[in-house]
PDB file with one MODEL, atoms N, CA, C and O in Angstrom:
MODEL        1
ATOM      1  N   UNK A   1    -151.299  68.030 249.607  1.00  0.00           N
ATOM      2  CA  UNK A   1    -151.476  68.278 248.193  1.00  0.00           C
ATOM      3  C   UNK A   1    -152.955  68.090 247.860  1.00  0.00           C
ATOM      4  O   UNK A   1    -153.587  67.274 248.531  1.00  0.00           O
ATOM      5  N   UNK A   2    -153.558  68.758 246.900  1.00  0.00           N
ATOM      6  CA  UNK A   2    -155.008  68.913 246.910  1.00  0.00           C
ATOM      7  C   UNK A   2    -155.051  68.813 245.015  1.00  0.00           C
ATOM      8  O   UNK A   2    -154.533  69.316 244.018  1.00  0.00           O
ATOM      9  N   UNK A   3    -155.942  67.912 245.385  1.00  0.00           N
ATOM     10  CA  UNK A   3    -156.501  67.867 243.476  1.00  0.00           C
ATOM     11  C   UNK A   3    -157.447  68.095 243.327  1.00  0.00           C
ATOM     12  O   UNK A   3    -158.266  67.406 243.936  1.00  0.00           O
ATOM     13  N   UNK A   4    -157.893  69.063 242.539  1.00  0.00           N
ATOM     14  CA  UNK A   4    -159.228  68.822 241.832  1.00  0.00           C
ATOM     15  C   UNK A   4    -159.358  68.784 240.533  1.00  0.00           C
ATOM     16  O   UNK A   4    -158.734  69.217 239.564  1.00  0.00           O
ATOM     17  N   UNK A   5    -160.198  68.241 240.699  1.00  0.00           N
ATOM     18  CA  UNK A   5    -160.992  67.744 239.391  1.00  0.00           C
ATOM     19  C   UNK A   5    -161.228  69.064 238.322  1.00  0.00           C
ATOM     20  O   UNK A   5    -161.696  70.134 238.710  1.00  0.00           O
ATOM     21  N   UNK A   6    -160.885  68.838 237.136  1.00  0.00           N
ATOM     22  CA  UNK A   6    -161.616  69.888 235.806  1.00  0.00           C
ATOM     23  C   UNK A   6    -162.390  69.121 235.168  1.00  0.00           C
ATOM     24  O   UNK A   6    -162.132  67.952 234.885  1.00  0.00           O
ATOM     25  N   UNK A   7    -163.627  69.855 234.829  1.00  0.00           N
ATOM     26  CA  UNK A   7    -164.448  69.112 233.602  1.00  0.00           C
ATOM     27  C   UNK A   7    -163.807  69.409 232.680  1.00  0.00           C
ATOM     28  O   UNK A   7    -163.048  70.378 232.694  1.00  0.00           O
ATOM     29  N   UNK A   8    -164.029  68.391 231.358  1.00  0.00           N
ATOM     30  CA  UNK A   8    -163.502  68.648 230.341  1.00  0.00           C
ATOM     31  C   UNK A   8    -164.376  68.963 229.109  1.00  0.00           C
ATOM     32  O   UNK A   8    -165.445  68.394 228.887  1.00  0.00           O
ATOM     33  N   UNK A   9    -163.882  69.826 228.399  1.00  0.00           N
ATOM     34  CA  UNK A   9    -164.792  70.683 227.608  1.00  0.00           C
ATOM     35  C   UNK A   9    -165.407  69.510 226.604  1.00  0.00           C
ATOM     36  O   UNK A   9    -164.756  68.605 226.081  1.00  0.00           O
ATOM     37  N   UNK A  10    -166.973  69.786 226.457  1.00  0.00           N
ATOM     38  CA  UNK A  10    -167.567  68.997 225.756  1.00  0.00           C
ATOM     39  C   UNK A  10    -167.111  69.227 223.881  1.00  0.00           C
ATOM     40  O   UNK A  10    -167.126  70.207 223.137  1.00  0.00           O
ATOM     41  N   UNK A  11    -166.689  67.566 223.668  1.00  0.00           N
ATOM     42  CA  UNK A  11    -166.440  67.874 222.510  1.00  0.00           C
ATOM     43  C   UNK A  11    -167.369  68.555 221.289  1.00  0.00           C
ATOM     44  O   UNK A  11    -168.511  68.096 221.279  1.00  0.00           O
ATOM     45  N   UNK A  12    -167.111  69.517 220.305  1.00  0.00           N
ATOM     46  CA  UNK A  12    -167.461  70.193 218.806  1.00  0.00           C
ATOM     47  C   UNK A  12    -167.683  68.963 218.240  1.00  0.00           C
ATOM     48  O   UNK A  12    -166.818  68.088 218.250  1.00  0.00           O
ATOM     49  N   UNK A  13    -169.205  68.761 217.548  1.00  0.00           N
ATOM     50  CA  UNK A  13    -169.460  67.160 217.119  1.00  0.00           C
ATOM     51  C   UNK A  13    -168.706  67.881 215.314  1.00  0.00           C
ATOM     52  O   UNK A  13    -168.146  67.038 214.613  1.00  0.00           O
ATOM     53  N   UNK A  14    -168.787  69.534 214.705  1.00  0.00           N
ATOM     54  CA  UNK A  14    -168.088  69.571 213.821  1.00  0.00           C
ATOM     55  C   UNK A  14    -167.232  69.482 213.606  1.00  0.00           C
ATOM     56  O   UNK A  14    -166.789  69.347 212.465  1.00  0.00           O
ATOM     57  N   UNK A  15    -166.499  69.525 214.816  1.00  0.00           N
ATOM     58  CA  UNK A  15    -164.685  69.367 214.836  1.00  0.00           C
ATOM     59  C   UNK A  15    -163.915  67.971 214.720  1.00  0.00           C
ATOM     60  O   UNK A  15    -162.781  67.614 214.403  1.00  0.00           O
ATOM     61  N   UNK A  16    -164.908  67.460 215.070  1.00  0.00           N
ATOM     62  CA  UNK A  16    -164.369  65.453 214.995  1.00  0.00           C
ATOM     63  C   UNK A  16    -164.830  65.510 214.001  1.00  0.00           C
ATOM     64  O   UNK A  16    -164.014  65.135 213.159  1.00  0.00           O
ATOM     65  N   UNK A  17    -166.277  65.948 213.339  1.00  0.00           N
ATOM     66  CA  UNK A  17    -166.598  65.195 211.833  1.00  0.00           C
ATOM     67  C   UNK A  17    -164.807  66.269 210.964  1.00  0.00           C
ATOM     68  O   UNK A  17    -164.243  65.665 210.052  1.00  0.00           O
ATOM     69  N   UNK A  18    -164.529  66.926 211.162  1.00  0.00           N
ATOM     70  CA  UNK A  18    -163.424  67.433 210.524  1.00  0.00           C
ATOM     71  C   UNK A  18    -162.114  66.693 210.659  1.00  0.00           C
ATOM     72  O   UNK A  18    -161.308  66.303 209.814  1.00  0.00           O
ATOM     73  N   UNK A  19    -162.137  66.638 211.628  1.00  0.00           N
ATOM     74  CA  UNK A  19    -160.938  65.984 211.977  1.00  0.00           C
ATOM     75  C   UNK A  19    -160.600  64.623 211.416  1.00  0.00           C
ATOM     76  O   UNK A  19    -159.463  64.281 211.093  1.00  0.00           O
ATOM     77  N   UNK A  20    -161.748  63.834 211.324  1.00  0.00           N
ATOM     78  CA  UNK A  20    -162.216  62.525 211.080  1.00  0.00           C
ATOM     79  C   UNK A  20    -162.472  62.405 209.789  1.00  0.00           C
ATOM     80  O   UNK A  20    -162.702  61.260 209.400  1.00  0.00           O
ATOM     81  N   UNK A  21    -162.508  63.576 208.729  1.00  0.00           N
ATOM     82  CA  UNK A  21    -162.542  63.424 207.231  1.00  0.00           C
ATOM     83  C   UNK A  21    -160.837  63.876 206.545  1.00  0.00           C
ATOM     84  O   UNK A  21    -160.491  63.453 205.442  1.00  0.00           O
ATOM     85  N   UNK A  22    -160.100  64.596 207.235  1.00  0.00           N
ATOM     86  CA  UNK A  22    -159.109  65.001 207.475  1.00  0.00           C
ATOM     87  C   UNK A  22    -158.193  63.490 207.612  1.00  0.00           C
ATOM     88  O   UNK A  22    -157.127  63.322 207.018  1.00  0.00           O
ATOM     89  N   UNK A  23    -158.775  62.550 208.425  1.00  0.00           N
ATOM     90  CA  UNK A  23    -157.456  61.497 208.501  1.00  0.00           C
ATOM     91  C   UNK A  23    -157.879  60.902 207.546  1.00  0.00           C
ATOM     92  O   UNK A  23    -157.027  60.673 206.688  1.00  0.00           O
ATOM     93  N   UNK A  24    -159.278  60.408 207.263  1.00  0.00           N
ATOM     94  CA  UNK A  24    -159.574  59.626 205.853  1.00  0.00           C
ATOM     95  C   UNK A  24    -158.756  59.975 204.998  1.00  0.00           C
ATOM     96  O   UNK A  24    -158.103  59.176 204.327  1.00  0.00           O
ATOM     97  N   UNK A  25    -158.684  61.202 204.909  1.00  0.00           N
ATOM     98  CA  UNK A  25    -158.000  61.682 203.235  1.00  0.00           C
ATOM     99  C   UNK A  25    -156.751  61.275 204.005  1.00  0.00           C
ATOM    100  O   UNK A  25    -156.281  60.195 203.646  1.00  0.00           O
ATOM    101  N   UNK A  26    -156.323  61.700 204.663  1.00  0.00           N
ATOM    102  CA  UNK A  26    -154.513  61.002 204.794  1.00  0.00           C
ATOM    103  C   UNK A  26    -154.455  59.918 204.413  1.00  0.00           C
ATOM    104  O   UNK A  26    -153.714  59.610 203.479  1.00  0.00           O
ATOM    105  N   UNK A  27    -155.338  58.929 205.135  1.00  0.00           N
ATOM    106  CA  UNK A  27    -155.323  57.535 204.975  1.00  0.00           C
ATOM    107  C   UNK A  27    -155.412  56.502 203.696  1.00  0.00           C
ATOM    108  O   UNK A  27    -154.939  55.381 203.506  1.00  0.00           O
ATOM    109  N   UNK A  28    -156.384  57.546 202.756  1.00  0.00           N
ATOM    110  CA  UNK A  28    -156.322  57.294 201.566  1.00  0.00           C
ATOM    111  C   UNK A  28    -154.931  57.675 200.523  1.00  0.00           C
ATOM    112  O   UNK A  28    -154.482  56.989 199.605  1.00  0.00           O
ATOM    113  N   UNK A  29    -154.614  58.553 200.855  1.00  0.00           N
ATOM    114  CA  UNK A  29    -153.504  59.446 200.220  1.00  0.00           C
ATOM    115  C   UNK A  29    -151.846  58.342 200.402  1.00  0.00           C
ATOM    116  O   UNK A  29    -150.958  58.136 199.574  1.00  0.00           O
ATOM    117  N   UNK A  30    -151.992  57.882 201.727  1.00  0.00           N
ATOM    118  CA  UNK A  30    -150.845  57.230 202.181  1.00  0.00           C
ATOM    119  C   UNK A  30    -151.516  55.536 201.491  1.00  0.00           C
ATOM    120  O   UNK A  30    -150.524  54.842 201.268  1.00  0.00           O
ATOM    121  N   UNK A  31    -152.338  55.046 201.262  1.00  0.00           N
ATOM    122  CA  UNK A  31    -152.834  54.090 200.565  1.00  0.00           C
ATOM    123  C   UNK A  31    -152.424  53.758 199.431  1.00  0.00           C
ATOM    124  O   UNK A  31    -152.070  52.595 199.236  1.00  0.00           O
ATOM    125  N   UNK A  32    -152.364  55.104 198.011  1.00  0.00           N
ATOM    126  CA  UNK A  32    -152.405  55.021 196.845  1.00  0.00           C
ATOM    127  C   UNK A  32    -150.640  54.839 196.964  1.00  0.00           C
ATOM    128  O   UNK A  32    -150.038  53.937 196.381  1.00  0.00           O
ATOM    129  N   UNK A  33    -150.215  55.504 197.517  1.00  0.00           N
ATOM    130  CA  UNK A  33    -148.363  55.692 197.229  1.00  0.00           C
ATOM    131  C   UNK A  33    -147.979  54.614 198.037  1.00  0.00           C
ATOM    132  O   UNK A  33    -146.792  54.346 197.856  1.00  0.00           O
ATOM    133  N   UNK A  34    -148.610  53.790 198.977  1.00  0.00           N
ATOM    134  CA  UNK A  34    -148.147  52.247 199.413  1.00  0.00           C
ATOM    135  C   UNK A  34    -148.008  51.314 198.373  1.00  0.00           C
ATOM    136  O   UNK A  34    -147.122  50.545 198.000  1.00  0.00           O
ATOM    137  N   UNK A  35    -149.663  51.741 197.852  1.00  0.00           N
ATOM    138  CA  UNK A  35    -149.812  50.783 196.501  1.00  0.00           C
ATOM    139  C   UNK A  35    -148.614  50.872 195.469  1.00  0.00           C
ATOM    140  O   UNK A  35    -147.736  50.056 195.187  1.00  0.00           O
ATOM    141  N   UNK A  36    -148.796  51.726 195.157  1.00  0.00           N
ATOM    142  CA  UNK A  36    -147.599  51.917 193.652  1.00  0.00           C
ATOM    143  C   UNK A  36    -146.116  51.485 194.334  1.00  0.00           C
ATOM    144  O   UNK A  36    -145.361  50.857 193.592  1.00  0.00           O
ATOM    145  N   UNK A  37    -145.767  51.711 195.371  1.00  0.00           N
ATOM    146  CA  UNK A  37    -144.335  51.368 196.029  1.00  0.00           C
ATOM    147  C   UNK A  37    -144.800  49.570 195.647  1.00  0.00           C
ATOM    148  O   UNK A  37    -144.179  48.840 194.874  1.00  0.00           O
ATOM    149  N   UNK A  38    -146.137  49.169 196.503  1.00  0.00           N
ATOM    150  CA  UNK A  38    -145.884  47.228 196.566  1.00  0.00           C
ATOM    151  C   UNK A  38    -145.735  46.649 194.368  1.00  0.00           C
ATOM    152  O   UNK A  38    -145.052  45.819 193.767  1.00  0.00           O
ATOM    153  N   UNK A  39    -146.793  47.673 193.941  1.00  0.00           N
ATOM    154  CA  UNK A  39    -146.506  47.010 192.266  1.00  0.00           C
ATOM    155  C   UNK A  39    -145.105  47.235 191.759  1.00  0.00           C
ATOM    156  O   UNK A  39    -144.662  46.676 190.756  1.00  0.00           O
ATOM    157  N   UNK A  40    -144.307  48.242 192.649  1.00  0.00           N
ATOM    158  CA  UNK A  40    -142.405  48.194 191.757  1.00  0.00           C
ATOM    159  C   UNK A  40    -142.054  47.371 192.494  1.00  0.00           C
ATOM    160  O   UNK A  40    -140.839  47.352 192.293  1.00  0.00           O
ATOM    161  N   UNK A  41    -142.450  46.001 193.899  1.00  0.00           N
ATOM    162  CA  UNK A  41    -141.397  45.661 194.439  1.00  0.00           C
ATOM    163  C   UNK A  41    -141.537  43.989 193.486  1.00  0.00           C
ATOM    164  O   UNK A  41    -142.536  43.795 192.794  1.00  0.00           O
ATOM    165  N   UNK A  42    -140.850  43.330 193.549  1.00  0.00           N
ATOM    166  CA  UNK A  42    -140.415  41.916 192.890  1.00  0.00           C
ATOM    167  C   UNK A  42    -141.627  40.697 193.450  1.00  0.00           C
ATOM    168  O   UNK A  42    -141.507  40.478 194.656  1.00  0.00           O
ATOM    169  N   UNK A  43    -142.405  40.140 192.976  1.00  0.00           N
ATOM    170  CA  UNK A  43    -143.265  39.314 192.845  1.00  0.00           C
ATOM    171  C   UNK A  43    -142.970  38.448 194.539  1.00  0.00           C
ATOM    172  O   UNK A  43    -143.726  38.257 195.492  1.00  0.00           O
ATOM    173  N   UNK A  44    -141.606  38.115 194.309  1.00  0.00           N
ATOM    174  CA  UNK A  44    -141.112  36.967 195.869  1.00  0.00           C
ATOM    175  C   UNK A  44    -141.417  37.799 196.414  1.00  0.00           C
ATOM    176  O   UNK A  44    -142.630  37.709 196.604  1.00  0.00           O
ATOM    177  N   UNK A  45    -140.785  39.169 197.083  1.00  0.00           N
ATOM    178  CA  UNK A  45    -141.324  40.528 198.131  1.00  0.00           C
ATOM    179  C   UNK A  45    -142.544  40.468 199.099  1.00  0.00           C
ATOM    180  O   UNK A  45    -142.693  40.602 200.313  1.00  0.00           O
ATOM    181  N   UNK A  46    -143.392  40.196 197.979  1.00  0.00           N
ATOM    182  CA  UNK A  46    -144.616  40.880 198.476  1.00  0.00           C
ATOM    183  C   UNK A  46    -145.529  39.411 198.920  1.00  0.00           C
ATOM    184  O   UNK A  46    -145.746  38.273 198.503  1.00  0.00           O
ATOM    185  N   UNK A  47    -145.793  40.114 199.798  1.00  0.00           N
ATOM    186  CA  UNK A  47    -147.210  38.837 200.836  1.00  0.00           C
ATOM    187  C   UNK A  47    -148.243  39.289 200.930  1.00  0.00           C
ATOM    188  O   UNK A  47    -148.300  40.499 201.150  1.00  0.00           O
ATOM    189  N   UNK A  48    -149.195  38.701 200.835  1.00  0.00           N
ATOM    190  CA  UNK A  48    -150.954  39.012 201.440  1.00  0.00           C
ATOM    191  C   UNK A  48    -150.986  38.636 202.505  1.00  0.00           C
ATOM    192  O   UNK A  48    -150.693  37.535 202.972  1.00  0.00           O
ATOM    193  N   UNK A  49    -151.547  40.028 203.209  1.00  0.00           N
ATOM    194  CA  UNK A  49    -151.558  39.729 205.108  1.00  0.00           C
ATOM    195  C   UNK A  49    -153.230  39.233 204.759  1.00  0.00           C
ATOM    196  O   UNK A  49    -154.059  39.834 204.076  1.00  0.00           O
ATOM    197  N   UNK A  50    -153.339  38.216 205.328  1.00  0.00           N
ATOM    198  CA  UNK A  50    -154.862  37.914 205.287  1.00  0.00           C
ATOM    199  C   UNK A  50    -155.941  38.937 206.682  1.00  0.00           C
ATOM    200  O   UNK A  50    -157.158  39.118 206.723  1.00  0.00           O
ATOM    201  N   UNK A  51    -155.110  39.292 207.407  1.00  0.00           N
ATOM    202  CA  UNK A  51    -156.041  39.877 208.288  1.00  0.00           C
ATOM    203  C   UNK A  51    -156.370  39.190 209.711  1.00  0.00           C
ATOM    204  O   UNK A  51    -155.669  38.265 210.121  1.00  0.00           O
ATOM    205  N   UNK A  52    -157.088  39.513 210.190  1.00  0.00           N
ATOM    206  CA  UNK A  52    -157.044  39.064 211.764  1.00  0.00           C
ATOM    207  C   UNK A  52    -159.019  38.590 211.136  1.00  0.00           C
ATOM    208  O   UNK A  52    -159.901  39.231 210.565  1.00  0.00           O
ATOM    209  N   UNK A  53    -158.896  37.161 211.670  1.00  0.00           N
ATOM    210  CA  UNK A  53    -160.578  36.843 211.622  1.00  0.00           C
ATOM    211  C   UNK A  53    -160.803  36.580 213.278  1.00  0.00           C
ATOM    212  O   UNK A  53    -159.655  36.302 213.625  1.00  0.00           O
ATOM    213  N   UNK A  54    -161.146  36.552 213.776  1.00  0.00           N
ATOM    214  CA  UNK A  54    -161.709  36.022 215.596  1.00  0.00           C
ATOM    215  C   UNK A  54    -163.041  35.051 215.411  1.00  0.00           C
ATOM    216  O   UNK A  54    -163.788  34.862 216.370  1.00  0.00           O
ATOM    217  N   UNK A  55    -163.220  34.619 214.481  1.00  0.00           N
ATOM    218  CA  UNK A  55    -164.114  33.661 214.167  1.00  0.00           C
ATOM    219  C   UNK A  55    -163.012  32.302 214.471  1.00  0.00           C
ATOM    220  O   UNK A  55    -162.844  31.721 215.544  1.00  0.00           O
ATOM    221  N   UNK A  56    -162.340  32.031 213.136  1.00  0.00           N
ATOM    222  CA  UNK A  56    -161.001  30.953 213.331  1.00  0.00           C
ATOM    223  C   UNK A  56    -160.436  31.077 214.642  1.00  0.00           C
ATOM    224  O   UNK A  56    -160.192  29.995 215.177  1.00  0.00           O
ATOM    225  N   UNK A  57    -160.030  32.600 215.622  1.00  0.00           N
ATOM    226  CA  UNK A  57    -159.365  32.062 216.525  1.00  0.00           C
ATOM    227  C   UNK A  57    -160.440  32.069 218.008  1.00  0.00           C
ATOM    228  O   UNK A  57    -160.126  32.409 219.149  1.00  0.00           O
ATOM    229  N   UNK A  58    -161.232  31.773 217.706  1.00  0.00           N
ATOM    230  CA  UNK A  58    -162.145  31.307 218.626  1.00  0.00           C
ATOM    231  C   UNK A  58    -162.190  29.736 218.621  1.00  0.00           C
ATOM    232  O   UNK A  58    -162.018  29.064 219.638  1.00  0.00           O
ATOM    233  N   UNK A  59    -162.414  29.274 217.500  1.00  0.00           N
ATOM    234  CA  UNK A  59    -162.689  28.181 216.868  1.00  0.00           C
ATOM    235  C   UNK A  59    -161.836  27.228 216.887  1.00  0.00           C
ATOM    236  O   UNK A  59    -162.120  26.042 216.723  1.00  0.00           O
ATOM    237  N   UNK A  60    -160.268  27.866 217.173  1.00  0.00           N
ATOM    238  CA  UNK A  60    -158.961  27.392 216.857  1.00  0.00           C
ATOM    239  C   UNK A  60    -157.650  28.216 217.843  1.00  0.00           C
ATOM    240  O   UNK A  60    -156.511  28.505 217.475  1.00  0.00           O
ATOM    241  N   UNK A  61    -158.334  28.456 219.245  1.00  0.00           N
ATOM    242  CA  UNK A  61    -157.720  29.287 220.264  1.00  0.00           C
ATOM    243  C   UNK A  61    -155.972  29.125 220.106  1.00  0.00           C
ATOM    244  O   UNK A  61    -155.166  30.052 220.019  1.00  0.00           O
ATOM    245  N   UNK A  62    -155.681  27.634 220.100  1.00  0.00           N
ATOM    246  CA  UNK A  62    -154.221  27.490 219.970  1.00  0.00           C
ATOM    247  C   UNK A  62    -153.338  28.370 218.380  1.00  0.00           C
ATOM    248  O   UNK A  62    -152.269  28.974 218.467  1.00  0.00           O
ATOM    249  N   UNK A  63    -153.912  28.249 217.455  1.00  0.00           N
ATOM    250  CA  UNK A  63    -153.711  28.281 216.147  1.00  0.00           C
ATOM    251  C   UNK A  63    -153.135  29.401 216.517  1.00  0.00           C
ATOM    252  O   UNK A  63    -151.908  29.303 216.501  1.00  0.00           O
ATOM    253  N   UNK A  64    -153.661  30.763 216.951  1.00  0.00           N
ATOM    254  CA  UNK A  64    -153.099  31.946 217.208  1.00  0.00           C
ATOM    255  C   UNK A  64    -151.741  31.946 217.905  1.00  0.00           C
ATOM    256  O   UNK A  64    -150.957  32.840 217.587  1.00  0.00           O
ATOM    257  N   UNK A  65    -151.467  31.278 218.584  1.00  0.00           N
ATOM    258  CA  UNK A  65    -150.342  31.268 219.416  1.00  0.00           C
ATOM    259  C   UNK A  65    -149.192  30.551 219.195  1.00  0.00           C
ATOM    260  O   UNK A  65    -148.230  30.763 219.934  1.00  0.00           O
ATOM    261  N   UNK A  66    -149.114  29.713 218.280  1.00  0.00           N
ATOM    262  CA  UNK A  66    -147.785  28.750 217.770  1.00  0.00           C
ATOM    263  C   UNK A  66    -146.711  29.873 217.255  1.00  0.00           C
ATOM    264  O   UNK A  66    -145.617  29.524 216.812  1.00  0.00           O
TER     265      UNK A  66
ENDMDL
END
């Protein structure tokens, strides 16, 4: 059995900037209608994800893992 290799076509730097303004707007779009879904749900419901810091879990290696 014999493989060879293909180069692969060098990416269109306009086609990613397209592509890449293209998910923004999704991303935004799916943002606003998250939002309005979390303000109808009931006050208990809803949580603030604080986010991932790697400062604290550097600082506090175990903390992450309990």
């Amino acid at each position: 059995m014999t493989t060879t290799l293909q180069q692969q076509p060098v990416p269109n730097p306009q086609m990613k900037r397209l592509v890449y303004s293209k998910y923004r707007e999704m991303l935004g779009s799916y943002n606003d209608k998250a939002n309005t879904i979390i303000q109808a749900l009931p006050e208990y419901l809803v949580h603030e994800d604080k986010g991932f810091n790697i400062t604290s879990l550097v600082e506090n290696p175990r903390d992450g893992f309990q």
